[in-house]
TORKOL-414871 format. One record per residue (C-alpha): x negated, y negated, z negated; residue number from 1; residue in one letter. Coordinates in nm, 3 decimals, padded with zeros to 5 digits, always signed. Layout:
<recs>
REC       xx       yy       zz  resi  resn
REC        X        Y        Z   NUM     A
...
</recs>
This chain:
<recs>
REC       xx       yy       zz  resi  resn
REC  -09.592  +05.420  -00.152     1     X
REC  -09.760  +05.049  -00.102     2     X
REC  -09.750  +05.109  +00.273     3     X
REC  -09.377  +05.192  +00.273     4     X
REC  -09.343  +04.869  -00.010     5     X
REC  -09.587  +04.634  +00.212     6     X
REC  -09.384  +04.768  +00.561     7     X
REC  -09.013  +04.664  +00.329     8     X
REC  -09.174  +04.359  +00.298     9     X
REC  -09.253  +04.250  +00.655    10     X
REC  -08.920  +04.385  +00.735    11     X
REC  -08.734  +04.146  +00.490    12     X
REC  -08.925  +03.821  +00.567    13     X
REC  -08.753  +03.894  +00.908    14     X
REC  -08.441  +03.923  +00.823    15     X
REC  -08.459  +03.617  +00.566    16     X
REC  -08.522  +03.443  +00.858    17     X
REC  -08.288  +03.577  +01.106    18     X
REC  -07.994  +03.577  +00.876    19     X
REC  -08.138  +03.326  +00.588    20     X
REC  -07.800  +03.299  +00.363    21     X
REC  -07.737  +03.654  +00.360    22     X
REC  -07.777  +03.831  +00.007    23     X
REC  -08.064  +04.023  -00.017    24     X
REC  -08.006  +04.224  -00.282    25     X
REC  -07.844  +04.512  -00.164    26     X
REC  -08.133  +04.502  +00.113    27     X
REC  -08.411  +04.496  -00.127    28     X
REC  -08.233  +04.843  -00.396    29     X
REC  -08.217  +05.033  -00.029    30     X
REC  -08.586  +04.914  +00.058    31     X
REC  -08.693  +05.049  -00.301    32     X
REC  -08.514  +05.374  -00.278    33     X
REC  -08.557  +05.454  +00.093    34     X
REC  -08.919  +05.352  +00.039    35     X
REC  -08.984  +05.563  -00.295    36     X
REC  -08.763  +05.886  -00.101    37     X
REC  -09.022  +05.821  +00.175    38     X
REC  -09.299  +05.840  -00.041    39     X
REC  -09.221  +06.149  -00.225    40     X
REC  -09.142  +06.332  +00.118    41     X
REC  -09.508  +06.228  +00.284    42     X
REC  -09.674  +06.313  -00.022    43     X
REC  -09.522  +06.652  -00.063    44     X
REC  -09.568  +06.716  +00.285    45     X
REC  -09.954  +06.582  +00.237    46     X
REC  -10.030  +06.856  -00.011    47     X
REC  -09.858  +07.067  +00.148    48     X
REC  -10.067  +07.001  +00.419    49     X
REC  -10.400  +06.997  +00.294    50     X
REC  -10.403  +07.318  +00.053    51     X
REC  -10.276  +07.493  +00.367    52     X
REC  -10.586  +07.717  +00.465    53     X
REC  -10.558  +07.652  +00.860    54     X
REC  -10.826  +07.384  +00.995    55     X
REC  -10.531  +07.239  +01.218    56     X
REC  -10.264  +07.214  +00.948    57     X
REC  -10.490  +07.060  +00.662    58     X
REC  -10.637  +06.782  +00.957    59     X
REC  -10.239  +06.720  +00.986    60     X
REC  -10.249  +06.536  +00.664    61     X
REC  -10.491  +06.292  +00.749    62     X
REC  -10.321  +06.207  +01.119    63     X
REC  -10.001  +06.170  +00.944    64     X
REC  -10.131  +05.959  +00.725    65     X
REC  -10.304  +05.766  +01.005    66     X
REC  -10.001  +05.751  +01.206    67     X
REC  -09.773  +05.596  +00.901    68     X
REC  -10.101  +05.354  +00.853    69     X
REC  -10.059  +05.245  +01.237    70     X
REC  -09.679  +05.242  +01.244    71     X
REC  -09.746  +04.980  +00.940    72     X
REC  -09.963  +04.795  +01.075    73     X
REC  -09.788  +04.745  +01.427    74     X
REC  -09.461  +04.614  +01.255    75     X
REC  -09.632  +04.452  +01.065    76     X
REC  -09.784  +04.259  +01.353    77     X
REC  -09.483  +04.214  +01.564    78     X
REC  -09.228  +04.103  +01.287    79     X
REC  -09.485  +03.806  +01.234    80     X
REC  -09.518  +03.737  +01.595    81     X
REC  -09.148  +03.690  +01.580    82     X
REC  -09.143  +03.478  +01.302    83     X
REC  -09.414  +03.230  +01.475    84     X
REC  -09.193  +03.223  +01.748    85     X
REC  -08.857  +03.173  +01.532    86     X
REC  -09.062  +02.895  +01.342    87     X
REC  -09.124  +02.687  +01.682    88     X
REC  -08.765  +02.677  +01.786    89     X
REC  -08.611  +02.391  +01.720    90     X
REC  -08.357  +02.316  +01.436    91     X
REC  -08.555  +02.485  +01.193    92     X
REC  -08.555  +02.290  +00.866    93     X
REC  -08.904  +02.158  +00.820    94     X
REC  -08.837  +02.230  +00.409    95     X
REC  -08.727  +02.586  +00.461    96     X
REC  -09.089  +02.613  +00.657    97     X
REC  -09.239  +02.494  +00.310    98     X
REC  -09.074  +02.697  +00.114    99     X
REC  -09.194  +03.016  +00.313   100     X
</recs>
């Protein structure tokens, strides 16, 4: 669940930025729920996995869980390459760069 939190996160700081008067609110319940419905699916599907009593299918758990690890860690990356980049363009308020 902390990956799918950390990921809702990233995803929000960038669209503070690109839209920063926006309410985020309603953004942040369907983060929550789409992150905790996540969650619950790739953990079912986990144990699913990894009582299953084929090699293959219980090693499927741990790529899956490498591949959402990866995913994370990729957006992760380029949502704060884009924010460097939307921090150097001009007209950005040097107090909203504080307060971030």
């Amino acid at each position: 669940m902390s990956l799918f939190f950390s990921l809702s996160t990233v995803m929000d700081l960038y669209f503070v930025l690109r839209n920063p008067f926006s309410s985020s609110e309603k953004r942040i319940k369907k983060y929550i729920t789409i992150s905790i419905l996540l969650a619950f699916f790739f953990a079912s599907i986990g144990l699913a996995l990894t009582k299953n009593k084929h090699f293959f299918l219980s090693e499927l758990n741990y790529r899956v869980y490498q591949a959402i690890a990866i995913l994370n860690l990729v957006v992760a990356v380029v949502v704060m390459i884009l924010v460097v980049i939307r921090f150097q363009k001009k007209g950005m308020n040097s107090q909203i760069k504080r307060q971030i």
